[in-house]
MARKERO-248077 format. One line per 5 residues: for each residue x, y, z of C-alpha. Coordinates in steps of 0.5 Angstrom, whole numbers. Each point is the difference from the previous one (the first is absolute). Layout:
X,Y,Z  ...
***
This chain:
9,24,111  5,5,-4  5,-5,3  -3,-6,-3  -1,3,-6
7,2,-1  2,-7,1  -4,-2,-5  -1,6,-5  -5,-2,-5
3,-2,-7  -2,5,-5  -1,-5,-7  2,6,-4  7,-1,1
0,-7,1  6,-5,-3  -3,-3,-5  5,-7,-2  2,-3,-6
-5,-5,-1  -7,4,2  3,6,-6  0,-6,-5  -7,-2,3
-3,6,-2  2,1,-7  -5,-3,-4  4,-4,-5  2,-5,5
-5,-4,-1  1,-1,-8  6,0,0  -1,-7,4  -4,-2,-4
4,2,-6  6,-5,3  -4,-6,1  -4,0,-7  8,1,-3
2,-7,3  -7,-3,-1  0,1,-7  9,0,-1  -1,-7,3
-6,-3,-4  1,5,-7  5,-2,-5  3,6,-3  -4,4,5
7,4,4  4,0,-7  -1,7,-5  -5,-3,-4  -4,-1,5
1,7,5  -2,3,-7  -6,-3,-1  -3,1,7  3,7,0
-4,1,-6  -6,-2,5  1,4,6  2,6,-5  -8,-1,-3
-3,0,7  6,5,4  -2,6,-5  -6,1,1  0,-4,8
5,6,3  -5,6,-1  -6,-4,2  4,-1,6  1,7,1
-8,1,-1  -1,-5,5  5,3,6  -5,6,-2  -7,-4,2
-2,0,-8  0,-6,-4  -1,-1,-8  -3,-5,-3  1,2,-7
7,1,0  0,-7,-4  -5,2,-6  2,6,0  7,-3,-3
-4,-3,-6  -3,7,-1  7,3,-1  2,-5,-5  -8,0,-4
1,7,0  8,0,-2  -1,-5,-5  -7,5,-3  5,5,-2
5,-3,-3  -4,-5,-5  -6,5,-1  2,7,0  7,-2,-2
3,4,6  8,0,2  1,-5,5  2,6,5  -5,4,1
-5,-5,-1  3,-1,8  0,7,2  -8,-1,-2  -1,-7,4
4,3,6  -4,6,1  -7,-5,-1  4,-4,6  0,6,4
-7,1,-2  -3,-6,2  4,1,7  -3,8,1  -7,-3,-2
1,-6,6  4,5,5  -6,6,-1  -6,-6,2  3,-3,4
2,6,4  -7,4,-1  -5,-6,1  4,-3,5  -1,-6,-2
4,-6,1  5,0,-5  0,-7,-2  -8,1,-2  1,6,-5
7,-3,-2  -4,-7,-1  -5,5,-5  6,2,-4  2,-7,-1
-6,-2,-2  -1,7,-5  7,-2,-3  -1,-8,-1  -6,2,-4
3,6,-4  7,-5,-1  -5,-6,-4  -5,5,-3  4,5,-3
5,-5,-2  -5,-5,-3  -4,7,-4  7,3,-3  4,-5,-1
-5,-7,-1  4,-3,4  2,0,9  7,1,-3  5,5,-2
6,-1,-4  6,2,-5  1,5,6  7,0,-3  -2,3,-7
0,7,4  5,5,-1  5,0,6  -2,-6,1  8,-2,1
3,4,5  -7,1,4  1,-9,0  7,1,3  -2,4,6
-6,-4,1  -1,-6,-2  6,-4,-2  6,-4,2  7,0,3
5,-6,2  0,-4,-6  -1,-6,0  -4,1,7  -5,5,-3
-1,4,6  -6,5,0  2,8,0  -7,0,4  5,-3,6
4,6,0  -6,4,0  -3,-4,5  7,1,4  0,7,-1
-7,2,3  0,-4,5  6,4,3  -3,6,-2  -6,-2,3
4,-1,7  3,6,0  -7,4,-1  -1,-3,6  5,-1,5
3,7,-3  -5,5,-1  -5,5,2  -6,-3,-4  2,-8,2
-2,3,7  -5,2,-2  -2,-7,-3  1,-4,6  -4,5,4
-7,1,-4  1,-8,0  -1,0,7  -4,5,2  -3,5,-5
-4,4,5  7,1,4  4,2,-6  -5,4,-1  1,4,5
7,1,1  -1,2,-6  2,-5,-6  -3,0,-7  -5,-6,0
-3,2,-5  6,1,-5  4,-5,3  -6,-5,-2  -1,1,-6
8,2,-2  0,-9,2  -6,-1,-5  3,3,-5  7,-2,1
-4,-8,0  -4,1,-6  6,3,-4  5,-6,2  -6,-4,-3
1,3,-6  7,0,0  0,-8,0  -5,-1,-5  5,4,-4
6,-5,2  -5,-6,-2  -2,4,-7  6,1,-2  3,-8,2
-5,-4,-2  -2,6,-7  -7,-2,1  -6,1,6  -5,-4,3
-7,3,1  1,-4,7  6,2,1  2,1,8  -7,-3,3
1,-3,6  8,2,1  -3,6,5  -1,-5,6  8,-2,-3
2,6,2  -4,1,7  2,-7,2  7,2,-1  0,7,4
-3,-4,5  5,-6,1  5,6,0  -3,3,6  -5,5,-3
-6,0,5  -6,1,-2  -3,3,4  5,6,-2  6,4,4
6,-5,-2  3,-4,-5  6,0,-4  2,1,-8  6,-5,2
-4,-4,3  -5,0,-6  5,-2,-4  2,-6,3  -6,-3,0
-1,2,-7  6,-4,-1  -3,-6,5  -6,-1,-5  6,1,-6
3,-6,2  -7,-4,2  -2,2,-7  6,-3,-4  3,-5,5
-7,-4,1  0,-3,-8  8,0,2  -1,-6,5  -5,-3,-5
-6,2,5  -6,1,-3  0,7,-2  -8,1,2  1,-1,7
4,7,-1  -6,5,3  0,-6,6  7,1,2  0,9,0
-7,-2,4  4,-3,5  7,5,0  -5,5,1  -4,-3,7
8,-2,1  2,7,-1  -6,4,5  2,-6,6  8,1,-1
-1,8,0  -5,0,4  3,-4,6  7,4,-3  -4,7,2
-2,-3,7  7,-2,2  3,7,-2  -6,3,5  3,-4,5
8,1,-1  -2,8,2  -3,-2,7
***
């Protein structure tokens, strides 16, 4: 028996070679980054002016708006909890925003400061009820969605008498804060600032998760609470840490589109939170929790930048837009789902 077991000694998978191909099918962009190639040629070869300057401008402009806020989201996802007032809560930022500058006369600056810490408020409230009451965190989160809505329309409506808030631009500061956050660069292109931001956080976002301790942590309350716990992770903290990281970022974009538009909509960002879920997922977040990647959020960000800007390009009807993110987001679960099996099968 000892003889036989010499001849055949047992393969330990902790040391086994893992080849070229079967590292690339366990990242989690590699799935989006298809999708990204394929929907480039798509609308490259039906979109007139779709791959020239003007037309990358636009759908960065885009996928900016959706990528801000669907790079938190994901690492919200990759930690098992999902928030569905993210959307909303970029018109709260803005309302807010927008109140203090017209009304108390505020400078634009720390107007900012007092809608950050609000950002931050809202993601402590959800990550406090959600951890507490354990419940599911699209239950309590969907109840924020729905307090926000109604304070953004009733609010607005009784201070203002309208659904709306404008002459932002008026506050002092205003200059300076719309450079940094709302203006443009390239001219005559007009790309956004917010591409840059969007850029930024993204690979601050990537390196939190591929480089530090807290990005460990990420991933393992994600896939399995009860055992992090154990080996001795802050759930508690991490989850709420990611509520509000979310929340703030929220507020950050409404910021943004306050400050380029000079005006919110009591009804701005209602909606845009399966935006941002679907462009985690079609990146390769799993909604189960435990895995994801920032990259890869983006990618799918800039896949649904590009549907955005290149199907009224193609001179398609632009209603059929949620038609074509329902069918990348099936494409994107069956791509990376048939993408994760053949990475367990290249470790056999």
């Amino acid at each position: 028996m000892a003889i036989e077991s010499a001849r055949h000694p047992t393969r330990d998978e902790r040391v086994a070679y893992v080849g070229l191909l079967a590292r690339l099918f366990q990242r989690p962009e590699i799935g989006s980054l298809v999708g990204v190639v394929a929907v480039f040629v798509l609308f490259t070869s039906t979109a007139t002016g779709f791959a020239e300057l003007d037309g990358f401008a636009r759908w960065t402009d885009e996928a900016s708006n959706i990528g801000i806020m669907a790079v938190p989201v994901a690492l919200l996802m990759i930690g098992g909890e999902f928030d569905l007032s993210a959307g909303v809560m970029t018109g709260s930022a803005g309302l807010l925003l927008g109140y203090l500058v017209t009304h108390p006369d505020w400078n634009i600056w720390p107007a900012i400061l007092v809608v950050l810490l609000f950002g931050m408020l809202v993601g402590l409230i959800n990550g406090v009820l959600v951890m507490k009451t354990r419940l599911p965190s699209f239950i309590v989160t969907l109840g924020t969605f729905f307090s926000l809505e109604g304070l953004n329309l009733g609010l607005t409506s009784h201070v203002t008498g309208t659904v709306y808030i404008s002459d932002v631009d008026a506050a002092h500061g205003y200059g300076l804060a719309r450079t940094i956050l709302g203006s443009s660069f390239w001219s005559p292109y007009d790309f956004q600032t917010r591409v840059i931001w969007w850029v930024g956080i993204t690979l601050v976002a990537t390196w939190v998760l591929m480089r530090t301790r807290f990005g460990n942590w990420i991933f393992a309350v994600g896939g399995d609470a009860t055992a992090a716990r154990n080996v001795g992770v802050p759930v508690l903290r991490t989850k709420i840490a990611l509520f509000m990281t979310t929340s703030t970022m929220a507020a950050l974009l409404g910021i943004m589109i306050t400050m380029q538009l000079r005006s919110i909509q009591a009804g701005q960002g209602i909606g845009r939170e399966f935006e941002f879920i679907i462009a985690a997922v079609v990146g390769g977040c799993l909604l189960t929790g435990g895995y994801g990647s920032a990259i890869g959020t983006s990618i799918g960000a800039l896949i649904m930048g590009m549907a955005t800007i290149g199907i009224p390009f193609s001179g398609w009807n632009s209603n059929y837009r949620s038609l074509f993110l329902g069918i990348i987001l099936l494409l994107a679960v069956l791509l990376n789902a048939a993408i994760r099996q053949q990475a367990v099968r290249s470790r056999r």
